[in-house]
C-alpha positions as CSV (number, residue, x, y, z in Angstrom):
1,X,57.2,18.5,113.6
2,X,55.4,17.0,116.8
3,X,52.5,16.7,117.9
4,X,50.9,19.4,121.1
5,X,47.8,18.7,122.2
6,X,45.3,21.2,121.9
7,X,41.6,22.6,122.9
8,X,39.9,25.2,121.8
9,X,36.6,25.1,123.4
10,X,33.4,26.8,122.1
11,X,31.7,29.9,123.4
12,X,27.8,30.9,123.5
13,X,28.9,33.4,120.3
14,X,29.5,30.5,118.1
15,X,25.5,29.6,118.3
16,X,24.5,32.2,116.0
17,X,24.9,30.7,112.5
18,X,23.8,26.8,113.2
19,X,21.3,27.9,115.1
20,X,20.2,30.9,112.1
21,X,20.3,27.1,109.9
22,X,18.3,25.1,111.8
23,X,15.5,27.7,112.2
24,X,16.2,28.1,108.1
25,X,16.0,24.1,107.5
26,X,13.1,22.7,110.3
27,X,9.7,21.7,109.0
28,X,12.2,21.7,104.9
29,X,13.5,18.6,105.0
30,X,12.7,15.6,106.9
31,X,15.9,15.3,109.6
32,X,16.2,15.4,113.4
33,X,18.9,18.5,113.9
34,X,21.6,18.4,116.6
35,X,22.9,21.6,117.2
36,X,26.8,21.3,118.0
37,X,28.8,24.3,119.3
38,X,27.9,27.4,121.6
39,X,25.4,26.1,123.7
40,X,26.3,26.7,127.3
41,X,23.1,28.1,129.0
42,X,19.8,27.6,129.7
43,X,18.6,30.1,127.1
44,X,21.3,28.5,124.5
45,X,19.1,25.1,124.8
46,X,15.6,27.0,124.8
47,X,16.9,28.8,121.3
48,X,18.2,25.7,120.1
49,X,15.0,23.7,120.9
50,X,12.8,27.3,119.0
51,X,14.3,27.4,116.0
52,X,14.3,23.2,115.1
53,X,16.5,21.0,117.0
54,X,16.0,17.4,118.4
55,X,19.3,18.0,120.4
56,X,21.8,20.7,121.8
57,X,25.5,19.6,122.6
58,X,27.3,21.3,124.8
59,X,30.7,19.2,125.2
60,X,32.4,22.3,125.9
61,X,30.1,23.3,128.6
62,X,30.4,20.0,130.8
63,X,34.1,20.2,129.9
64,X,34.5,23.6,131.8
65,X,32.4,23.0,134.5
66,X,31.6,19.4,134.7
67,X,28.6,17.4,134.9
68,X,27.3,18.6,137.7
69,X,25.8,21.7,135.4
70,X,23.7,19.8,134.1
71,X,21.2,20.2,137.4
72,X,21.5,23.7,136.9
73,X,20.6,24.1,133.1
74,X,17.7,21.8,133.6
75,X,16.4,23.6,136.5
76,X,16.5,26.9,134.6
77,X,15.2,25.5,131.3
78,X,12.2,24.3,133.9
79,X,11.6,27.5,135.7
80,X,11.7,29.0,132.1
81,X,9.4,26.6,130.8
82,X,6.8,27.0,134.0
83,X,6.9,30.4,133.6
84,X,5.6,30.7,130.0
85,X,3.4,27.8,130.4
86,X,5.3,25.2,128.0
87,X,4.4,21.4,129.2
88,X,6.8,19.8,126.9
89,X,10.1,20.3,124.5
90,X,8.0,19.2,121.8
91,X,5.3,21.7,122.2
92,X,8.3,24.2,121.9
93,X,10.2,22.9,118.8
94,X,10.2,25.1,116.0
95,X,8.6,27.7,117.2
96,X,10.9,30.2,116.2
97,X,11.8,28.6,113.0
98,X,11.6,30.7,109.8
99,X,8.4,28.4,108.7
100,X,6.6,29.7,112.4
101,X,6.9,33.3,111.9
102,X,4.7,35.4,110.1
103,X,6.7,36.4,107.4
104,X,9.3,34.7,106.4
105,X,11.0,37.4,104.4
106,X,11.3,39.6,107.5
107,X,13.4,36.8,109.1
108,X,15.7,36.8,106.3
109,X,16.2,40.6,106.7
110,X,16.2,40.5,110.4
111,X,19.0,38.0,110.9
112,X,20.8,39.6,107.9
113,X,21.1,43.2,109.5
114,X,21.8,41.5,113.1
115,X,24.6,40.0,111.5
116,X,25.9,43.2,110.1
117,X,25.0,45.2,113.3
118,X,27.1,42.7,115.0
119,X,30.5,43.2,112.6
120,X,33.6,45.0,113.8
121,X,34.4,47.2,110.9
122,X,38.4,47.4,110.3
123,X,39.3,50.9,109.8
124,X,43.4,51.8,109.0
């Protein structure tokens, strides 16, 4: 019985399902979304920012490689940006939320066979 400190820090594979949520909840309900857990690239924060949310965490990130990562994420969430012609975050946001697509129902089935595609089947 004692006490061992202990860190389990997150990786980019734990962004599926809030992120699958947020795109699922934005333009619902009236809420700013933080997304928490998984983001530690560029891309993580340009999917986070898509599908709904006001902010992306990424504790885990700056743990591992400090906050001098920062300048990198931001310069390729700028070049990103540049290249596609986005001015702003905001212009962004949501844009890959279930509400933004074309049909709803095909996000539902597209996230639902991704997620099956993705399982590790346990065989004896």
């Amino acid at each position: 019985m004692q006490v061992v400190p202990d860190l389990d820090l997150s990786t980019s594979y734990e962004l599926r399902l809030p992120l699958r949520w947020i795109a699922i909840l934005y333009g619902r309900i009236k809420a700013d979304f933080a997304l928490t857990g998984g983001v530690h690239t560029a891309q993580d924060v340009l999917k986070t920012m898509m599908a709904g949310a006001n902010v992306a965490m990424m504790a885990s990130e700056l743990l591992a490689r400090g906050p001098g990562r920062l300048e990198q994420l931001l310069a390729g969430i700028e070049r990103w940006m540049e290249e596609r012609e986005y001015e702003s975050i905001a212009q962004m946001q949501g844009c890959m939320s279930q509400r933004a697509v074309a049909e709803p129902a095909a996000f539902e089935r597209a996230n639902y066979m991704k997620a099956l595609n993705s399982f590790d089947y346990y065989l004896p």
